[in-house]
N, C-alpha and C positions, 0 to 999 in steps of 0.2 A: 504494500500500500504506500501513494504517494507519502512523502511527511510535509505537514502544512506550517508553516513559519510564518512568523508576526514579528513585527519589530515593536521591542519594549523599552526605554531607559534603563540604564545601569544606574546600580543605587547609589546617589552623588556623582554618578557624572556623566560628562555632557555627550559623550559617544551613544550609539543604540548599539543593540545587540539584537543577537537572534538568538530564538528560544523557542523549543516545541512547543504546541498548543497543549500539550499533554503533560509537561514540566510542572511541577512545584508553583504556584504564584509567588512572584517578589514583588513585593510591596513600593509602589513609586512615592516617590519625598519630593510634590512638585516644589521648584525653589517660589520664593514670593515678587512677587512682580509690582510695578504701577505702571501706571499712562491711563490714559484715556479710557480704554476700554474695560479696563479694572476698576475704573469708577464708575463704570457703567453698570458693572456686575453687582460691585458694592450697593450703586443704589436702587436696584431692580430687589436683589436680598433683602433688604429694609423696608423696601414699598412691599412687597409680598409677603414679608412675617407681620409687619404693623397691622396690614387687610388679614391677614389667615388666624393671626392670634386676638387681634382685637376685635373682630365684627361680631363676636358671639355675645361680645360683652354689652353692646350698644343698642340702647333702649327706642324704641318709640311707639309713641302714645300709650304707655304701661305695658307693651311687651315687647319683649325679644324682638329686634329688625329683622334677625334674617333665622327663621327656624324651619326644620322640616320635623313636624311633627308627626311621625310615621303610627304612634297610637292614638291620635284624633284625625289621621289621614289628611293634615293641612299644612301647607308650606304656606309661611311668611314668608315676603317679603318686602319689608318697608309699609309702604301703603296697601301691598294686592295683596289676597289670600287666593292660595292656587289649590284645586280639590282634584282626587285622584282620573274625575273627569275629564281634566285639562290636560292630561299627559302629553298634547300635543305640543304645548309650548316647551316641554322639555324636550323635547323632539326635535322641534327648528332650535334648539340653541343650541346641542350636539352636531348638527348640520350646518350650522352657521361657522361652527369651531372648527371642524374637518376641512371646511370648505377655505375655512381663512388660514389653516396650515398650511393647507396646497400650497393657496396664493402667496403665501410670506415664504416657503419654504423655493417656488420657483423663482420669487424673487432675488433673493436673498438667501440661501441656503439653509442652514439648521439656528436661524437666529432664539427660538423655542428655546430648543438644547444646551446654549452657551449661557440663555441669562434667565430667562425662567421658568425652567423644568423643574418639578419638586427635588429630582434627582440629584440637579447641578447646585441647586439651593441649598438644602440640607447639606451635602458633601462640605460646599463653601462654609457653611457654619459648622461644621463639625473638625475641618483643617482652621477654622480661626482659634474655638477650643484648642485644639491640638498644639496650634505655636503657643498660645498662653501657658501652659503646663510644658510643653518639655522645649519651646523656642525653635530654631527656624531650621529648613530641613537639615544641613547639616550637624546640629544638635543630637535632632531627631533621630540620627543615624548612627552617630556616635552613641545615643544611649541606649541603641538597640543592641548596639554590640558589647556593651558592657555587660559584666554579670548583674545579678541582684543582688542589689542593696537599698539603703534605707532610702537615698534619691530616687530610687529608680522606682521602686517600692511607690513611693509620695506623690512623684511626678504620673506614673502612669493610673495612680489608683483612682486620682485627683481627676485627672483626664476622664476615666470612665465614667468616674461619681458624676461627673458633669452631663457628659456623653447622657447617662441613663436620665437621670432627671429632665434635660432634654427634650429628650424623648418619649419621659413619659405625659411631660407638659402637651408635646405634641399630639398625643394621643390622645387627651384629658379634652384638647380645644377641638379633636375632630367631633367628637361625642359629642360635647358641647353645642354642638350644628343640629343635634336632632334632639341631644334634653338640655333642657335650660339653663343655660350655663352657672345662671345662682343656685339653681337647687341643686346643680351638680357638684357645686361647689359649698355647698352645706352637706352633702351628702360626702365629700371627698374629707371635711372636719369632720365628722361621725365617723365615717370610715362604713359607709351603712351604703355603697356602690349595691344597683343590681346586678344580675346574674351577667346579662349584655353589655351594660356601660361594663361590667370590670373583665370580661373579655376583651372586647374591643380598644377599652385603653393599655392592655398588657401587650395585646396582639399589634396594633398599626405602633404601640413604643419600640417593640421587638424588633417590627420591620425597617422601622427609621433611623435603628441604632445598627443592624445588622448593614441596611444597604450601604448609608451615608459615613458608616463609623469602617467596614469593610470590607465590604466586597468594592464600593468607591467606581471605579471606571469599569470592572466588569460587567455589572449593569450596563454601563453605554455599550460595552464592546458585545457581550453576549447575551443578554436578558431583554433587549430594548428590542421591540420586533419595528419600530422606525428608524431605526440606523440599516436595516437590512431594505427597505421598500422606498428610502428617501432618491436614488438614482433614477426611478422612475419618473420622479419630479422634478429632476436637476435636466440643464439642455447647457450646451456652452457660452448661454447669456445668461447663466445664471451664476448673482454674484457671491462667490464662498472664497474662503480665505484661500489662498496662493503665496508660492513661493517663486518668483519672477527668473526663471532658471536662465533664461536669455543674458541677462543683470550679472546673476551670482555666479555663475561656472565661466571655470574651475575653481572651485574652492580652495581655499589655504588660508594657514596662517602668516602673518608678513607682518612688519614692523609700521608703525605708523608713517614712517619718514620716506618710508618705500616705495618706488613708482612701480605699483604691481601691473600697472596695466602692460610697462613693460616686459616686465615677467609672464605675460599671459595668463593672468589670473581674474577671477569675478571679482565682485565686492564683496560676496561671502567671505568672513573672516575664518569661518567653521569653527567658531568658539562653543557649538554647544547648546547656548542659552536657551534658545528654540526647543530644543527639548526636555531639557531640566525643566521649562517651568510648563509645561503640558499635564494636562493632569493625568492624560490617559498616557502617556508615557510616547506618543509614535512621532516620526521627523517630519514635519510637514514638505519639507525640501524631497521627500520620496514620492510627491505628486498628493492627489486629493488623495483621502484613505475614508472607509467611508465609519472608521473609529474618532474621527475628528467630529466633538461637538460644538466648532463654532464660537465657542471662550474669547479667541483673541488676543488672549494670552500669548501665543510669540507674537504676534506683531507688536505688542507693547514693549518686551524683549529686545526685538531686532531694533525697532526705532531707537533704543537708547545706546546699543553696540552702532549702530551706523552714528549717532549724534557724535558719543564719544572717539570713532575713528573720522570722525567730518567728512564722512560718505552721506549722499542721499536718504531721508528715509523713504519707508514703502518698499524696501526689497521683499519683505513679506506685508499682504496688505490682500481687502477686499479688492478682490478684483475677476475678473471673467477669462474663460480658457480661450475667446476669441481674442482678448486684450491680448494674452499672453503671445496667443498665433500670430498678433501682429497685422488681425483684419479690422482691428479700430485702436483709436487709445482711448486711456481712461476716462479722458474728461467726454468722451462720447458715450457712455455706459448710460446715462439718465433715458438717452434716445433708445435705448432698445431692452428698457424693463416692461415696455406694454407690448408684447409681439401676441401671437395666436393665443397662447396657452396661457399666459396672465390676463389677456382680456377676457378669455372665456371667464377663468376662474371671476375676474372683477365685473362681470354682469350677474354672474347668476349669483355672488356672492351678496352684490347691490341689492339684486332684486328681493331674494331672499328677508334681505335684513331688513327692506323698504314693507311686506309685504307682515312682517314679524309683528314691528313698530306699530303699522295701520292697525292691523287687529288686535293687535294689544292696547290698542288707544279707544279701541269701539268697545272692546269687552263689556259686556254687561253682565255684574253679579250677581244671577240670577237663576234657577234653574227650576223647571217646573216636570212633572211627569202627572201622566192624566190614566187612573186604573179606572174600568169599569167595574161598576158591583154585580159580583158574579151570582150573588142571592137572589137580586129583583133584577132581572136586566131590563122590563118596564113594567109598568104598570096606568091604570087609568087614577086619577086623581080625583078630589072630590066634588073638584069645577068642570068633571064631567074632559079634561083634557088629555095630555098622554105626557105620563112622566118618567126620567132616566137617572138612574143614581151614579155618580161619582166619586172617587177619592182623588184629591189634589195633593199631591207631595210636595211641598213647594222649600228650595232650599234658599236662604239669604246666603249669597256667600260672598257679600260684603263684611266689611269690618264695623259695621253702622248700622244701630237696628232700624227696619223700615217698616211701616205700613200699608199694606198692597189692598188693593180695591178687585176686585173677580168680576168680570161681567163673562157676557157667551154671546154668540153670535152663529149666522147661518142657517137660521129657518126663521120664519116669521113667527110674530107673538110668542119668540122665544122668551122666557124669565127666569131668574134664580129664586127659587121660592124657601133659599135656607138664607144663612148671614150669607152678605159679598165681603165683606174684609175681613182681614187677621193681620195684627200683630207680631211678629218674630222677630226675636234676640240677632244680636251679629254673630254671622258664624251660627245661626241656627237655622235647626227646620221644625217642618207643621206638616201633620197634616190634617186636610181642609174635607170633609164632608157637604159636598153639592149636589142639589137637587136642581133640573132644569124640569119646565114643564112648556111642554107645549100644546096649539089647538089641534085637535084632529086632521080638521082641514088639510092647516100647513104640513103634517105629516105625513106626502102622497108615497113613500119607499118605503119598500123593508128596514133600510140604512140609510141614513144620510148624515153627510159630514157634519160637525159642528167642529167652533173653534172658543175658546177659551184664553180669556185676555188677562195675566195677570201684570196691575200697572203700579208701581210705588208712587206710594201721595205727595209724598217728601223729594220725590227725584224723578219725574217722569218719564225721565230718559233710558230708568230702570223699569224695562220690559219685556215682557215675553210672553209668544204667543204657540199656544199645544194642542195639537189635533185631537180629536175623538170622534167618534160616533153616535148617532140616536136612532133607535130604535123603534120601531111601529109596535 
């Protein structure tokens, strides 16, 4: 059988190596970076734990903003209350999400991946733990190689203590999305968790410490089934990180005072850096791989080795396989992000989200079901007419209690001969006992349609109109 090789980083340094896919895992010690794109990571991290940790906790109009309350079958959110009838809008927002990966991912490549992917996220906070407790990768390496003692002991214990808590926080505020984050958190002082919250928070802490604390890049390389289907979506106008091999080769190292161009050499210094600080450990200078998620991390690297040798930056840099070919330059890249396949995605993605919006703006919370009574299906009445009994189910699935009015309509001298209105709680239902009578005359069928108006008095823009039949 063939043998399959991967290129990995050596531990502390800047060379790659090759290693079976079958070998031992070594651990990579990405080194730490800045520029531009690491503050981008940095505040992508921050905006997504501030919304992921803090929205459970944020109140209005005396409940929880955004809950999914899976034992009264109702999702908050903010203003709307969503009921397991509406499944549809969870529906187009799954759709809208695929649909806007496509589009960002043919744009732009794996931009998801590098800045906010749970994966990349968590990992990035769990390597910031990590330099705070045992310091920056080359520490890191040196104290892995030490034996055990009371440092090492301290520093790694400290680490994990951290690690878990963590992650069990994280686990504590998923739960918190579907029980109430205060009573979960009077429940968390008692120690009095059910059966589910304390599964679930033991289980997604287990996962978040296990992926982000070690398995780390394997995940991207082997567990992610989008690293393996994203080539489908890449064309060579699509813009992903690159190493401008035209530029850089022949590689070498050379002295700063040195005319390498005489030497025949790139502006690759082949210091390295590029891959020490990759998280996934691989060279980007070995072409697109499709273990690269998009970080940025060497370009923030190479920019400061080309600053410091007063070469160009952008020898690694977003840019397109056609830039590279040398069939446009870069500053032409904006003219060819809309071609076939990005406008497709940007119509229907438009449309989509234009069409979301609309019916999400018309929504009326209101829901009516019309049973026929299966005891009397008619009868004659006492005024000598022909009468049909009803059950009106009628759900408020407003946050606001309303007052709804019943009439009926569809045959003449039709009338409601019980109460037309009820009263129901927000977030509540009724149900309504209707009698319709009508004159013989008017009732020349076996069947005939009727319709049933239910109108709130208070909003009458909350309505809804439920078919049924009458009866000879």
């Amino acid at each position: 059988m063939a043998e399959v090789k991967v290129q990995d980083a050596e531990q502390g340094g800047g060379k790659g190596m090759e290693r079976d896919l079958l070998s031992i895992h070594q651990k990579i010690y990405p080194r730490a970076v800045s520029g531009v794109f690491q503050n981008w990571r940095v505040a992508l991290v921050v905006i997504t734990q501030l919304i992921y940790y803090g929205l459970p906790w944020l109140q209005w109009e005396g409940r929880q903003a955004v809950l999914f309350d899976l034992g009264a079958r109702k999702f908050f959110l903010f203003d709307s209350v969503f009921w397991p009838q509406e499944f549809v809008w969870l529906a187009a927002i799954l759709i809208i999400s695929a649909l806007g990966l496509f589009l960002f991912t043919a744009i732009a490549g794996r931009l998801w991946c590098g800045y906010a992917c749970p994966q990349t996220v968590y990992t990035e906070l769990f390597m910031w733990v990590e330099q705070w407790f045992e310091g920056d990768h080359k520490k890191q390496q040196k104290l892995n190689g030490q034996p055990w003692n009371v440092e090492k002991i301290l520093r790694r214990g400290g680490k994990h203590l951290a690690w878990v808590l963590l992650s069990l926080w994280t686990g504590f505020t998923l739960v918190a999305y579907f029980t109430p984050a205060r009573e979960l958190w009077q429940e968390l002082l008692t120690l009095s968790f059910g059966p589910w919250e304390t599964f679930w928070i033991l289980f997604y802490g287990f996962a978040t410490w296990g992926f982000a604390g070690f398995m780390r890049e394997q995940v991207c390389k082997y567990m992610c089934p989008y690293a393996r289907f994203q080539s489908v979506m890449f064309d060579q106008d699509t813009l992903v990180i690159t190493y401008d091999y035209n530029r850089g080769e022949p590689r070498g190292a050379r002295g700063k005072s040195v005319d390498y161009k005489a030497k025949g050499l790139g502006d690759c210094v082949d210091c390295g850096i590029c891959v020490q600080v990759c998280p996934t450990g691989i060279d980007i200078r070995n072409g697109l791989q499709y273990m690269c998620i998009g970080c940025a991390a060497c370009i923030d690297a190479c920019d400061q080795v080309m600053e410091k040798v007063g070469y160009p930056k952008g020898l690694i840099r977003y840019s397109t396989e056609n830039v590279l070919d040398g069939k446009y330059t870069d500053k032409e890249i904006p003219k060819h992000v809309f071609r076939i396949r990005t406008l497709f995605y940007t119509v229907v993605l438009a449309g989509i989200i234009i069409a979301f919006f609309v019916t999400l703006a018309n929504r009326i919370p209101l829901r009516v079901d019309v049973i026929r009574d299966r005891q009397a299906l008619s009868q004659e009445s006492a005024s000598g007419g022909i009468e049909n009994s009803y059950r009106l189910q009628i759900i408020n699935m407003d946050g606001k209690p309303h007052r709804y009015s019943i009439t009926a309509k569809g045959l003449d001298d039709l009338r409601i001969t019980t109460s037309n209105q009820v009263e129901i709680p927000a977030l509540g239902t009724a149900e309504v006992s209707v009698t319709l009578e009508a004159g013989r005359l008017a009732v020349n069928k076996p069947s005939q349609p009727v319709f049933f108006e239910i109108k709130s008095l208070d909003d009458p823009k909350i309505m809804r109109e439920a078919k049924s039949s009458f009866l000879r």
